[in-house]
C-alpha positions in Angstrom: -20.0 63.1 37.6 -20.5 60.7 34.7 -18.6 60.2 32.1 -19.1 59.2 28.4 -19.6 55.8 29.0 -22.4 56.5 31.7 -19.9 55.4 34.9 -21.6 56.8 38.1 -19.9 56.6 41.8 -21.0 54.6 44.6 -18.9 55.4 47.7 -15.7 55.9 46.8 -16.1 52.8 43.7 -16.5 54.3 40.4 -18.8 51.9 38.8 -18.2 51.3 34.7 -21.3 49.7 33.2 -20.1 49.4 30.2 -17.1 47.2 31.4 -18.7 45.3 33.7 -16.3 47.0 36.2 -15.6 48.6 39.7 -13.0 50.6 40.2 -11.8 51.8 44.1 -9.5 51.2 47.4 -6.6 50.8 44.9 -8.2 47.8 42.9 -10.3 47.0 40.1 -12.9 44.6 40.0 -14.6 42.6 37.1 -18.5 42.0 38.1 -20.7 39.0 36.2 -23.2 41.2 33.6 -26.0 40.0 35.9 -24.9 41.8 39.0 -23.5 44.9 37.4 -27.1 44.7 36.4 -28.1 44.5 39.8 -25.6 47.0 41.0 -27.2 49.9 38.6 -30.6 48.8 39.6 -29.7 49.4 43.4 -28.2 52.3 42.7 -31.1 54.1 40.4 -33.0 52.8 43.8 -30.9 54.3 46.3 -32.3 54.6 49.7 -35.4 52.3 48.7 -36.1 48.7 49.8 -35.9 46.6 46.6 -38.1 43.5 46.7 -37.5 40.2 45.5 -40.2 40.8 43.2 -38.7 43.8 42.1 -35.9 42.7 40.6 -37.7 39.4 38.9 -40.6 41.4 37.5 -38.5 44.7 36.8 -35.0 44.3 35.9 -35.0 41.0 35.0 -38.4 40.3 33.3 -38.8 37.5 30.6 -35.6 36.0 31.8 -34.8 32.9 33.6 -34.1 34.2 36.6 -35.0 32.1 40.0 -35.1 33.5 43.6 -31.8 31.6 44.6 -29.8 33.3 41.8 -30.9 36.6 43.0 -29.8 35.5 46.1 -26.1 34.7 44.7 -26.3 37.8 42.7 -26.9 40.1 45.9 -23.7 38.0 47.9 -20.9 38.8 44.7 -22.1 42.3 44.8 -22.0 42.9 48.9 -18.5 40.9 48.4 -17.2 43.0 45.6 -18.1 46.7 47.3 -17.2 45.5 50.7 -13.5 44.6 49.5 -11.2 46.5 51.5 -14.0 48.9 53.2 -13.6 49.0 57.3 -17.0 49.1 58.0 -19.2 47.4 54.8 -22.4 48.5 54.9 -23.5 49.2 51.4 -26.2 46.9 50.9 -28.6 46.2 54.1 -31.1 43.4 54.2 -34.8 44.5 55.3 -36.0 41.3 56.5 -38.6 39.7 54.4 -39.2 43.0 52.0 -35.7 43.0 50.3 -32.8 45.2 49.6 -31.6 48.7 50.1 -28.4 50.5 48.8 -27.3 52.9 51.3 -24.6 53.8 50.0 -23.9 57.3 48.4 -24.9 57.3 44.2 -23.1 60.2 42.6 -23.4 60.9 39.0 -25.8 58.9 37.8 -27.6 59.6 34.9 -29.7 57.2 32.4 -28.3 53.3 33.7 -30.9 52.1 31.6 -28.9 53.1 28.4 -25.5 50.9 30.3 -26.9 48.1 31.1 -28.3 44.5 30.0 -31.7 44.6 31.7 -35.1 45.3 30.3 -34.4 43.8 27.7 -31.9 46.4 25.9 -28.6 46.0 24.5 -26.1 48.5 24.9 -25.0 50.5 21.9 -21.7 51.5 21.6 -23.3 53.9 18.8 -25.1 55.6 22.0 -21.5 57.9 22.7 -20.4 58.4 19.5 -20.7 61.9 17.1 -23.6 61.3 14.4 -20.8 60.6 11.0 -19.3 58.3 13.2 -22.1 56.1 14.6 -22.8 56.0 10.8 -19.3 54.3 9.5 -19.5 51.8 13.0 -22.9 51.0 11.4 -21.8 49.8 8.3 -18.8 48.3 9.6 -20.6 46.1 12.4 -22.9 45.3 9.1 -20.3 44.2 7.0 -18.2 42.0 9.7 -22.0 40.4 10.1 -22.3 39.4 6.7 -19.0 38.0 6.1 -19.5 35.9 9.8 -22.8 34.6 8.5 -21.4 33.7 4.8 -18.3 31.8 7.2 -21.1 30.1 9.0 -22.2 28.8 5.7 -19.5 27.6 3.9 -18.4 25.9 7.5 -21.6 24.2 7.8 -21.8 23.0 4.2 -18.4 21.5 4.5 -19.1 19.7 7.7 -21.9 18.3 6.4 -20.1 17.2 3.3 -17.7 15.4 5.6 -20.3 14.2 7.5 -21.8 12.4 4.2 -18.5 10.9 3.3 -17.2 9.5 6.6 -18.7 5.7 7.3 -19.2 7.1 11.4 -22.3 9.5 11.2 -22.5 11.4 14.3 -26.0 11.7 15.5 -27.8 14.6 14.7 -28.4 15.9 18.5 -25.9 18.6 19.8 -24.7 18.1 23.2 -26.7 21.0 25.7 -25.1 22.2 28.7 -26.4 24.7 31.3 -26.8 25.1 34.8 -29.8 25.8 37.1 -29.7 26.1 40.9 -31.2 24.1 43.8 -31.8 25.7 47.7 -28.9 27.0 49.8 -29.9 24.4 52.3 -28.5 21.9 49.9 -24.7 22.0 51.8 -25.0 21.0 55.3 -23.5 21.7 58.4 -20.5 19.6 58.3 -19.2 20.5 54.6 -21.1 17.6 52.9 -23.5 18.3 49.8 -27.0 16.6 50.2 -27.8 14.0 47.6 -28.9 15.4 44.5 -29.3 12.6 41.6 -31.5 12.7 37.9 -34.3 10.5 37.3 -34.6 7.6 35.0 -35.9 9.3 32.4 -33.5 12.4 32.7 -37.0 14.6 33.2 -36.2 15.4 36.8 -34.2 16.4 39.8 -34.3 14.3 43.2 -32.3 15.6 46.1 -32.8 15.9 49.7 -32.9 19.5 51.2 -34.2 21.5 54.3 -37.0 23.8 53.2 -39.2 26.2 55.7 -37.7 24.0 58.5 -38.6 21.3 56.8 -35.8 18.2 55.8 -37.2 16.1 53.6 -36.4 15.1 49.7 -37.7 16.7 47.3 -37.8 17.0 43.1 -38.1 19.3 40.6 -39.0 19.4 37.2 -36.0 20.9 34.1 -38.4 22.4 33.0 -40.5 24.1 35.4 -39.2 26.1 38.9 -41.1 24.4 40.8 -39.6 22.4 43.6 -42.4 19.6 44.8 -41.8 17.7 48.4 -42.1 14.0 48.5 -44.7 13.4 51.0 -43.8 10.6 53.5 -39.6 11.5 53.2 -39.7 14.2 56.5 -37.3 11.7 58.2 -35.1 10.5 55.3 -31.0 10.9 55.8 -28.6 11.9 53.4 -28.7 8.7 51.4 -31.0 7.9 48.3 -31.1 5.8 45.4 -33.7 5.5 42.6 -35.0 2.2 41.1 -34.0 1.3 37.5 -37.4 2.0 36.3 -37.3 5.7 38.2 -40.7 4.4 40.1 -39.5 4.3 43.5 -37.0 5.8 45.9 -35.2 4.0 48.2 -33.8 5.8 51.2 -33.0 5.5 55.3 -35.5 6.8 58.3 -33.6 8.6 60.5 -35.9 7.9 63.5 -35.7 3.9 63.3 -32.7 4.0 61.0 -34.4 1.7 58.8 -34.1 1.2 55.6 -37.2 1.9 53.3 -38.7 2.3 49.8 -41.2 4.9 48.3 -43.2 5.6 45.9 -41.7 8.5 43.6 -44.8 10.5 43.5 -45.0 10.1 47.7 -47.3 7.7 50.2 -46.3 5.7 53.0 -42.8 4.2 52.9 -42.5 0.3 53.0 -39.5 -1.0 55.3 -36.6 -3.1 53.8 -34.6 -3.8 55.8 -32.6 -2.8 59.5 -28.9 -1.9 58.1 -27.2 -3.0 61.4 -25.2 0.5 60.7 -25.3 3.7 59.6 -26.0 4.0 55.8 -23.2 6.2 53.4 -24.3 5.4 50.2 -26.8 3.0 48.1 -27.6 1.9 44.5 -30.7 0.1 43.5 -29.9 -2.5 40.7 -31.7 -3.9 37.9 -31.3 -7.8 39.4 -33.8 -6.7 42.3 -31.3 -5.7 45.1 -29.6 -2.6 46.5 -26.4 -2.8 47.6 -25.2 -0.3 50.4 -21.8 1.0 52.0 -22.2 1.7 55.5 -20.3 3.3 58.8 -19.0 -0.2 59.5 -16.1 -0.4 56.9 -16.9 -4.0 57.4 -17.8 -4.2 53.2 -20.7 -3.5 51.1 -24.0 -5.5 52.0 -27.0 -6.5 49.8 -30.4 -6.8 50.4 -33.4 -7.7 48.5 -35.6 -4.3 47.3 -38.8 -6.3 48.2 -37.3 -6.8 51.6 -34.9 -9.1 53.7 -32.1 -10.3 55.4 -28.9 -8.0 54.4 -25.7 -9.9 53.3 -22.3 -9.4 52.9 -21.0 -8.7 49.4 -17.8 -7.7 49.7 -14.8 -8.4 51.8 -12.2 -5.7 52.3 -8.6 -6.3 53.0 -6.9 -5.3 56.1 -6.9 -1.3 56.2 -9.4 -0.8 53.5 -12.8 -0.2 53.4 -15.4 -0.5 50.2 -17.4 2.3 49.3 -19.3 4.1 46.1 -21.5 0.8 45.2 -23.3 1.4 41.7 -25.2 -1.8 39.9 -24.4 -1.5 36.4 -27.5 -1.1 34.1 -27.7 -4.9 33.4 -27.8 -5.9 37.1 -24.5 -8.1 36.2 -21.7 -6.5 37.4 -21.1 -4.1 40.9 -18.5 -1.4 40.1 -17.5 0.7 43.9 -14.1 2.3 44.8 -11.6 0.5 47.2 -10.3 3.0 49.8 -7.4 2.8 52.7 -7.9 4.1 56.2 -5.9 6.5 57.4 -4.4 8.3 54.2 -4.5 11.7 54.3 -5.5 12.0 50.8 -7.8 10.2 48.0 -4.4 9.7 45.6 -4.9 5.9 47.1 -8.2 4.9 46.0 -9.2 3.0 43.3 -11.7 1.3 41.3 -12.9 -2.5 41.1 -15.8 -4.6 39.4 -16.9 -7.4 41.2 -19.0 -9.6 38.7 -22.6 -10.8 40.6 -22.7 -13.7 38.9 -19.3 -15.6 38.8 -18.2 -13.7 42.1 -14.9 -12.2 40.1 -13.1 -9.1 41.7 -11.1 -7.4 39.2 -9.3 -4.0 40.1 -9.2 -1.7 37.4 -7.9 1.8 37.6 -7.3 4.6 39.9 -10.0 6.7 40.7 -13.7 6.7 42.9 -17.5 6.8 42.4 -17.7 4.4 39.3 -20.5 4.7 37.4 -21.8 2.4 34.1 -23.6 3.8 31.5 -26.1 2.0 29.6 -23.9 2.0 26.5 -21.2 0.4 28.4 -18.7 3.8 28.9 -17.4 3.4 32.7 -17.2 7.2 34.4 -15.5 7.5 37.1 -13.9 10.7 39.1 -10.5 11.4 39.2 -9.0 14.5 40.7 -11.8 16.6 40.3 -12.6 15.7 37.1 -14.9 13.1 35.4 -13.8 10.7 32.6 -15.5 8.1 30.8 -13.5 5.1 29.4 -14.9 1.9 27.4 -15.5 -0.7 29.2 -15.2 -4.4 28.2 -17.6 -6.3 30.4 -16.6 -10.0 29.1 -13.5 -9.5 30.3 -14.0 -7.2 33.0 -11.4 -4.4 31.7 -11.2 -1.3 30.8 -10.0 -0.9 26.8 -9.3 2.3 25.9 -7.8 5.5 27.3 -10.4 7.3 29.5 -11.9 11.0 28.0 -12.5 13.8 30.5 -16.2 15.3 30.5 -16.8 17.0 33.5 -14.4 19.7 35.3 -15.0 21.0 38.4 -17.2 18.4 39.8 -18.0 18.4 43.8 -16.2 15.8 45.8 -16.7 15.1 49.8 -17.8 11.7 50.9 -18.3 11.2 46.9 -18.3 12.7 43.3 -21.8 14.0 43.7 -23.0 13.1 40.0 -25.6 10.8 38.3 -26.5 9.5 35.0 -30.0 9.2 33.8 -31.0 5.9 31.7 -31.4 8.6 28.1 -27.5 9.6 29.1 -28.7 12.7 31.1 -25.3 13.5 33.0 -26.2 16.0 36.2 -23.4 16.7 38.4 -22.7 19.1 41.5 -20.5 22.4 40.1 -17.6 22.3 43.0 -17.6 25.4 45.3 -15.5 27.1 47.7 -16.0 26.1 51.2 -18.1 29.2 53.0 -16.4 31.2 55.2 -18.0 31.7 58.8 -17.6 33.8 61.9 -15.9 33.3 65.1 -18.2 35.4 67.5 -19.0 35.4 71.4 -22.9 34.9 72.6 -23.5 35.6 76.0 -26.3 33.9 77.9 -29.0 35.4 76.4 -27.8 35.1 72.8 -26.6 38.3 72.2 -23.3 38.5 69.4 -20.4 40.2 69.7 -17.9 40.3 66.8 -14.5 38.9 67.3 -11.5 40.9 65.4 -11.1 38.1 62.6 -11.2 37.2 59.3 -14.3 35.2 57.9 -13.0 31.8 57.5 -13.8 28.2 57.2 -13.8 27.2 60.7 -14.3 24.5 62.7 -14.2 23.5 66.7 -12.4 26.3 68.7 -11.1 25.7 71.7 -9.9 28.8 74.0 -6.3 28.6 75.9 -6.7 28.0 79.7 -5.3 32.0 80.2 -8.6 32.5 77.4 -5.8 34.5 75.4 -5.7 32.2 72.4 -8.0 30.0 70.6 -6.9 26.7 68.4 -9.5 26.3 66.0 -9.2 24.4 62.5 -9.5 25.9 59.4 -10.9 23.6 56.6 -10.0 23.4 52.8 -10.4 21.6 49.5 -6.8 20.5 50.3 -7.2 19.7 54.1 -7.9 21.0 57.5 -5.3 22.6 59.3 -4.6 23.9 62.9 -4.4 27.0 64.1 -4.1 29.4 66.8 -5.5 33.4 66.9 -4.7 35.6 69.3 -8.2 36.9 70.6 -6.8 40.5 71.7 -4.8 41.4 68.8 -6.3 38.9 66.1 -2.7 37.8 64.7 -2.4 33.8 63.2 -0.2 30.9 63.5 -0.4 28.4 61.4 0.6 24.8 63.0 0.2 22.1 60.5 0.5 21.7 56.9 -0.3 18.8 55.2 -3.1 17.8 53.5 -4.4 15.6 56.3 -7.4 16.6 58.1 -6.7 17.7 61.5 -9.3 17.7 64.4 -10.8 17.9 68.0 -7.8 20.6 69.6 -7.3 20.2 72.9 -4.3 22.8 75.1 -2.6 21.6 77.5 -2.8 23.2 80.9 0.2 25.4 80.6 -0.7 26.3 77.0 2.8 24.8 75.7 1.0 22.1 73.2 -1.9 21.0 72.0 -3.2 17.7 71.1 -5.5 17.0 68.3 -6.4 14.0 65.9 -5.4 13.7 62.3 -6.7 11.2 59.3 -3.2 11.1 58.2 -3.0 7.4 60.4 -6.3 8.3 62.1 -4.3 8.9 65.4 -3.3 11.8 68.1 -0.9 13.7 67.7 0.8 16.7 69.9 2.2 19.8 68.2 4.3 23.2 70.2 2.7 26.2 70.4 5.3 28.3 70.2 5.6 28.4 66.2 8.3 25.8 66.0 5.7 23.4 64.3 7.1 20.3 66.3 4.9 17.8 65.9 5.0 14.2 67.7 2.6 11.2 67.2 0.9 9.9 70.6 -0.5 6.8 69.3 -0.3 4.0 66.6 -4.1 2.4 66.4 -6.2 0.8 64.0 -9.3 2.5 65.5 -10.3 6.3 65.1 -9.3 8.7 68.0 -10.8 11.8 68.7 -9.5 13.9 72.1 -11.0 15.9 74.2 -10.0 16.9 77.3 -6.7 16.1 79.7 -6.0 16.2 83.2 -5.5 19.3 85.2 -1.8 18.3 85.7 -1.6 18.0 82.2 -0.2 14.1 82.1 -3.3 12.8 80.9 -5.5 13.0 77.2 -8.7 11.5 77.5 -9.9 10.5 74.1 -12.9 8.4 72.3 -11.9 5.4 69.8 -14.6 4.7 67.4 -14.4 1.5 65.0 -15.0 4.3 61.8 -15.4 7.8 61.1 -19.2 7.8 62.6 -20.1 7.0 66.1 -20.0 3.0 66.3 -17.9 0.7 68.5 -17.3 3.8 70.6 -15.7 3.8 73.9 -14.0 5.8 76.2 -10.2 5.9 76.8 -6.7 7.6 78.7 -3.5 8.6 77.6 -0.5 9.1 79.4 1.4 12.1 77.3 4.9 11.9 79.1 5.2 8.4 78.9 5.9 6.1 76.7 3.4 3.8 77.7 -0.1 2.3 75.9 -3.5 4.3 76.8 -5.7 2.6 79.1 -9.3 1.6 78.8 -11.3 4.4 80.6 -15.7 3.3 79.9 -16.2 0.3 77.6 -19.6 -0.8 77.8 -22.3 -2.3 75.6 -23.3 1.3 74.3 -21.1 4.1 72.3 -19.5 6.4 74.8 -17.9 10.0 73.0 -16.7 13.2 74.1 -15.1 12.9 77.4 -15.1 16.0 78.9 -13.3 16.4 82.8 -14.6 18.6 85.1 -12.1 21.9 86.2 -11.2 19.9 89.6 -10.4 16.7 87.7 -12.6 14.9 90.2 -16.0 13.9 87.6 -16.7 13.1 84.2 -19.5 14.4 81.5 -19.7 12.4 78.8 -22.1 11.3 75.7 -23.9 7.8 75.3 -26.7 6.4 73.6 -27.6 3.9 76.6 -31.1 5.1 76.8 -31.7 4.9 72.9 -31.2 8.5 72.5 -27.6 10.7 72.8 -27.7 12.1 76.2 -25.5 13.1 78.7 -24.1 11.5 81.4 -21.7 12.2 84.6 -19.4 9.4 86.2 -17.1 10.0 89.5 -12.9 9.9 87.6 -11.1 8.0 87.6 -13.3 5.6 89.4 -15.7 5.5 86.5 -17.6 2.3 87.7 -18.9 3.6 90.7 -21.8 5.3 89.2 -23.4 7.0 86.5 -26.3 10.4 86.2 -27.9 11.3 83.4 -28.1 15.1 83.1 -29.5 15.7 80.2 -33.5 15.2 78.5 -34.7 14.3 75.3 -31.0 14.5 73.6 -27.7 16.5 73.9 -24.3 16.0 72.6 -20.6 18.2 73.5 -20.8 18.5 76.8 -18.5 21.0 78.4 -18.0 22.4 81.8 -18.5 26.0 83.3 -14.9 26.9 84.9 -16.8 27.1 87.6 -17.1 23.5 87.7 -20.9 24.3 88.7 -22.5 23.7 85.5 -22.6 21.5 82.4 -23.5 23.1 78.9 -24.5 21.1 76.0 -26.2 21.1 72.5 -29.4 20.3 72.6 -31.3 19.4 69.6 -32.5 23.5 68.9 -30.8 25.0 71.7 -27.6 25.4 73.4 -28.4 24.1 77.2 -27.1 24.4 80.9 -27.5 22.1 83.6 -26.8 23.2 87.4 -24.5 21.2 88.9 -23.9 20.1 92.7 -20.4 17.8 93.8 -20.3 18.4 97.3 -21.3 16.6 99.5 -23.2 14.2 97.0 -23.9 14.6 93.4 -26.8 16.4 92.2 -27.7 17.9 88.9 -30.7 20.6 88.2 -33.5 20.4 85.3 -31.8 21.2 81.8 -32.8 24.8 81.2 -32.7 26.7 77.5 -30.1 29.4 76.9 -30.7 30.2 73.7 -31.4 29.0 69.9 -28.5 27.3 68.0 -29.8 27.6 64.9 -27.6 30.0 63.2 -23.8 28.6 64.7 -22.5 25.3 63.8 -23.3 22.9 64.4 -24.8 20.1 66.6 -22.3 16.9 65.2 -19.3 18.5 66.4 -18.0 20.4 69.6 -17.8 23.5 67.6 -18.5 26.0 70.9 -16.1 26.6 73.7 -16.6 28.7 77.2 -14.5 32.0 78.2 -12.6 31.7 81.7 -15.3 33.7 82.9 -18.2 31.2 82.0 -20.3 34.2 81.2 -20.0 33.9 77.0 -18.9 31.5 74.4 -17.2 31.3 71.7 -19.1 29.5 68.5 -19.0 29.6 64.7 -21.7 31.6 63.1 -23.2 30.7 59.6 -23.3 33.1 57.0 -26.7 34.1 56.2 -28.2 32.8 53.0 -27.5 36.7 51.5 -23.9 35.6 51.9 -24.0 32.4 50.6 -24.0 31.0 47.0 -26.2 29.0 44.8 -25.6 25.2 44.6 -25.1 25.0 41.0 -26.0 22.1 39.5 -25.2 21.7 35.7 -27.1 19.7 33.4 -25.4 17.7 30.4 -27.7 16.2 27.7 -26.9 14.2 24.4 -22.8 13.9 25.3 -23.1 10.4 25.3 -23.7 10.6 21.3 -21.0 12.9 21.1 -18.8 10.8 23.2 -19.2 7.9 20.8 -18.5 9.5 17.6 -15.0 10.7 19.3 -14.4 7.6 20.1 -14.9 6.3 16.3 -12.7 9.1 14.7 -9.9 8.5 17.2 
C-alpha cells in the first residue's frame, strides 16, 4: 500500500519516489532522478511493452534525451532491481518494440504527482495539511528572496573587483556537459575508438560500428544527428584531423595504407605505405603527420601530400615513442617516452623534440602531450589531465601544472582532444563491462555457467575439464584465475598490476603457464593456492604461450618483436630445464598461436603467408617437412578437438571446424560453419576453449547493449580563458 510520500512496491523493493530510492533484500539503493523516472513509468505500465518512443515522446518530452541514454537508463535500473534477486527477471526486452516490467506493482497510486517527468516538479506541499502547506509557502518564499538579494550583492561585489584588478577575466563562463556517442564506441579488446573535436570545436569525429557498418563518423553539438563519412568503411582505429579541420587522415585496413579524406566524404587519396601497423597520428601545421606504429622502432614522418616515410625519432634501448602531437605552430613534436616491459605507466614520461634545430628535451612525467594554441602544455597524469605553461624558447615547462579534467579514459592513450577555439572533449573513464562465461554447443545454443559476470578474458579448461584459468581484467591489471566449473568457487593466482595473459595447464593440472607485461616474458605459477610463481624466460621480444607437450616438458610459445603481430615466429621451451628455448618455425612470414594436436604428433598454427591469416598444419617436431593450409578466406586461434580429428577456428563471422585425417597420410576436409560469433569475444584473441568431450565450448559472451552503458563524452568550452586568469591571480 502507498504511503504519504506516494512509495509503491515492486517485487519485494519498496520504491520511494520522492528519495530517489529502493529499498529491499536488506539494502537500500539510491537511483539517478532519470531512472527513478523510468522506474515509475514502467511500473504505471506494468505488463505493457514500452517503446523507445514511448519514453522519448511521453515521459521525457521537451527534454534532451537521446536513444543511447535511454539505453543506459534501462541497464542501472535492471542492475539496481536485480541486486541480490536469484532469478532477475524484472525488466524483459521485446526485441525491436521495447520494454516490459513484469514484475509485480503494488500500491501504486498517482506517480505522476512523485516524479520529475512531464514536466512537473514535485511539491513537498502535495502531503502536507492545508495551514501547513500555507507557512512552507511563505517560508520557501522568504528563503527565495534573501538567496536572490545574496545573488546580488555577490555579483555587484565581483564585479567591483573585477573593475579594480589590472587582470580582467574574460567575460565567457566556462560550460561543461556531457552527451553520448554509440555503444559500439568500446571495442572488443577493451580499447575506446577514436573520438577527437574538430577545428573549429563545432563537431565530433570518431570511428564507430553502426547497423554492421565500421566506419567514422561525426556529429554535430548541436544537433543528434550522427552523419557517416562516406569513403571511411575500411578505416582502423587511428585518425587525425588537419590543422585547418578540412581533411581527415586515417589507415585502410584492407591495404593498410595510409590515406587522406575529405571531411565532408569522397574518395580517399593514398599517402603513404606505413611499413607497420599504425597506433596513433597527428597532422601538423608544417605539412606532415607524424605517426607511432607497432614497430617501437620510433615515430616516422611523412609528407600529408604524400611520400617516403622517415624516421623522426630514435628510442633508446627498452623504450619505445608514442602519443605524437605537432604543436599548433608546426615547430615543435611533444609525444611520451615509454619502457617495455613495466607493468605499469608510473615510468612514462613526456619530451619535446624541436623540428627545427632537432633538440630533444625531456620534460616531466606523464603521456599524451598536447599544445594548445595559447602555449598551455596538457598532458595526462594518473587519470587526470593538467595543463602547465609552456616556454617554447627554451623548451621547458615554467610553472606548476593545474588539473582540469578527472576521470579521463586511458588504454593505449588519454583519449582527449583540443579544438583550435580551446574546445577541450575528452572520454568520461568507465568501468570495464562485465561478460559471461557460457557453453555453446555445435549448433549455438547457450547454457549458463554458475558464475559471476566478470571482465574476462581467454579461458582455458583443465585437461580433467574440472577447472578453467581464465583472466580477469581491471583498471589496475589483469590477473589469473582459476573457477571451479561444478561448484563455481575462485582462486585468485596473481596479484600485481601487471597484465597477465594466454593460460596454458599443464598436463597434470599442477601449473599453469601464462605471459605477463611485467618483463614481457612467461612465467609458471602452482595451482594449488600457494601462489608460487617462477619466471621461464628473460627476452627482449614479447612471448605469448600456448600449448605444451603431452608429457608436459615442453611450452610452445610465439615471440613477436611488439605487442601486435610483427616479427612473429614460432618457438619451444623446455620447462624442467634450465636451458634456452629453441627456434621451432622462423620464416619470412609471422607465425602465432601454436597449437599441438592431443597425440603430440602435428601442429596448427596461424600465418599470413598467403596475404591473409589462415591456418596452417606442420608434422612436430619435424616442422620442415611440410605444411597444409586448412583454412579459407581467414581464421585465427586454432584449437584441436580431443579427438584430435578436427581443428576449430575463428573465422571472420563464424566459429569454424575443419575435419581432420593423420593416418595414414594427412588430409583435411572443407571448412564448414558452426555457428555465428558475433555476440562472444572476440576474434584477436583465443578467448574460446573446447570441453573434453569436444561436443561444446566454453566462450565469453558480450553483454547486450540493454546491459551496457553510454560512452560519455564530456564537452569543456571557454576553460582556456578561465585557465589564464588563474594563472594571473596566482
Amino acid at each position: 500500500m502507498a504511503n504519504k510520500e506516494g512509495s509503491f512496491m515492486v517485487d519485494e523493493w519498496s520504491v520511494e519516489p520522492a528519495l530517489d530510492r529502493i529499498i529491499g533484500y536488506s539494502k537500500s539503493t539510491y537511483l539517478r532522478p532519470q531512472v527513478m523516472e523510468l522506474l515509475v513509468y514502467l511500473a504505471k505500465h506494468q505488463g505493457q511493452v514500452v517503446s523507445l518512443e514511448d519514453l522519448l515522446n511521453d515521459l521525457w518530452r521537451g527534454k534532451v534525451v537521446t536513444v543511447g541514454t535511454v539505453y543506459n537508463c534501462i541497464a542501472e535500473l535492471r542492475n539496481a532491481l536485480e541486486a541480490g534477486v536469484d532469478q532477475p527477471t524484472q525488466i524483459k526486452t521485446i526485441p525491436k518494440k521495447g520494454y516490459r516490467l513484469v514484475a509485480t506493482v503494488r500500491g501504486l497510486t498517482d506517480p505522476l504527482s512523485t516524479i520529475r517527468g512531464n514536466n512537473t516538479t514535485p511539491s513537498i506541499f502535495a502531503i502536507e495539511p492545508p495551514f501547513i502547506r500555507l507557512k512552507l509557502r511563505r517560508l520557501v518564499v522568504a528563503i527565495l528572496l534573501l538567496l536572490l538579494l545574496l545573488l546580488i550583492i555577490l555579483s555587484m561585489v565581483n564585479r567591483w573587483s573585477t573593475e579594480q584588478s589590472e587582470n580582467t577575466k574574460s567575460d565567457n563562463f566556462v560550460r561543461r556537459y556531457t552527451i553520448d556517442l554509440p555503444l559500439s564506441m568500446r571495442a572488443d579488446n577493451y580499447e575506446f575508438r577514436p573520438v577527437t573535436i574538430s577545428t573549429d570545436g563545432r563537431r565530433v569525429v570518431f570511428h564507430a560500428v553502426m547497423n554492421g557498418q565500421k566506419q567514422i563518423y561525426s556529429r554535430s553539438l548541436d544537433s543528434l544527428n550522427v552523419l557517416p563519412i562516406k569513403g571511411t568503411e575500411n578505416a582502423s582505429l587511428s585518425l587525425t584531423l588537419s590543422p585547418n579541420g578540412k581533411w581527415i587522415a586515417f589507415v585502410d585496413e584492407r591495404d593498410g595504407m595510409l590515406k587522406k579524406i575529405s571531411i565532408s566524404g569522397g574518395t580517399p587519396i593514398t599517402l603513404c605505405d606505413p611499413g607497420a601497423q599504425i597506433l596513433a597520428l597527428s597532422w601538423g601545421a608544417n605539412g606532415t603527420i607524424v605517426y607511432e606504429s607497432n614497430s617501437y622502432a620510433g615515430l616516422m614522418q611523412v609528407s600529408s601530400l604524400s611520400g617516403i616515410p622517415e624516421k623522426l625519432t630514435f628510442p633508446a634501448n627498452g623504450e619505445f615513442h608514442k602519443h605524437p602531437n605537432v604543436s599548433p605552430d608546426g615547430n615543435s613534436l611533444f609525444f611520451t617516452i615509454g619502457e617495455r616491459g613495466v607493468t605499469t605507466r608510473k615510468t612514462d614520461r613526456i619530451a619535446v623534440l624541436s623540428l627545427q634545430s632537432g633538440k630533444k628535451k625531456v620534460l616531466m612525467e606523464g603521456a599524451t602531450p598536447q599544445l594548445t594554441i595559447n602555449g598551455y602544455l596538457i598532458y595526462y597524469w594518473n587519470n587526470v589531465l593538467w595543463a602547465a605553461e609552456f616556454d617554447d624558447k627554451h623548451l621547458k615547462v615554467n610553472v606548476q601544472s593545474i588539473p582540469i579534467a578527472e576521470g579521463v579514459h586511458y588504454d593505449h592513450a588519454a583519449h582527449y582532444s583540443i579544438a583550435a577555439d580551446g574546445t577541450l572533449l575528452y572520454v568520461l573513464a568507465t568501468a570495464l563491462q562485465p561478460k559471461s562465461l557460457v557453453w555453446v554447443d555445435r549448433y549455438g545454443k547457450v547454457d549458463n555457467l554458475n558464475l559471476d559476470r566478470r571482465a574476462y578474458l581467454q579461458p582455458n579448461i583443465s585437461p580433467n575439464g574440472e577447472y578453467v584459468a581464465v583472466i580477469v581484467d581491471s583498471k589496475n591489471g589483469a590477473d589469473l584465475w582459476t573457477y571451479s566449473l561444478e561448484h563455481g568457487t575462485s582462486t585468485r593466482l596473481t596479484y600485481d598490476q601487471s597484465r597477465e595473459a594466454s593460460p596454458v595447464w599443464s598436463p597434470d593440472g599442477k601449473y599453469i603457464y601464462y605471459s605477463s607485461n611485467r618483463v614481457d616474458d612467461l612465467f609458471r605459477v602452482t595451482t594449488d593456492g600457494s601462489g608460487v610463481i617462477e619466471q621461464l624466460t628473460d627476452s627482449s621480444s614479447y612471448q605469448f604461450g600456448y600449448s605444451i607437450t603431452p608429457d608436459g616438458q615442453h611450452l610452445l610459445f610465439d615471440e613477436r618483436d611488439g605487442n601486435f603481430i610483427s616479427g612473429a615466429h614460432l618457438a619451444v621451451l623446455p620447462v624442467f630445464h634450465e636451458t634456452k628455448s629453441d627456434v621451432l618455425l622462423k620464416t619470412e612470414f609471422n607465425e602465432t598461436e601454436p597449437e599441438l594436436s592431443p597425440d603430440g604428433n602435428w601442429l596448427s598454427y596461424t600465418s599470413d603467408r598467403s596475404g591473409e591469416t589462415e591456418i596452417y598444419v606442420r608434422p612436430f617436431p619435424n616442422t620442415k617437412d611440410s605444411v597444409w593450409q586448412v583454412s579459407i578466406d581467414g581464421g585465427r586461434n586454432p584449437r584441436w578437438n580431443p579427438n584430435g580429428q578436427e581443428i576449430f577456428y575463428w573465422g571472420p563471422e563464424n566459429l569454424m571446424a575443419v575435419d581432420i585425417k593423420t593416418a595414414p597420410n594427412f588430409e583435411n576436409g572443407r571448412p564448414k560453419v558452426l555457428f555465428s560469433h558475433q555476440n562472444y569475444l572476440s576474434y584477436d584473441l583465443r578467448n574460446f576453449d573446447i570441453d573434453p568431450t569436444g561436443e561444446r565450448f566454453l566462450m565469453i559472451r558480450k553483454p547486450s547493449d540493454d546491459k551496457s552503458p553510454n560512452n560519455r563524452v564530456v564537452i569543456v568550452q571557454d576553460w582556456l580563458n578561465d585557465l589564464v586568469y588563474k594563472d594571473q591571480i596566482e
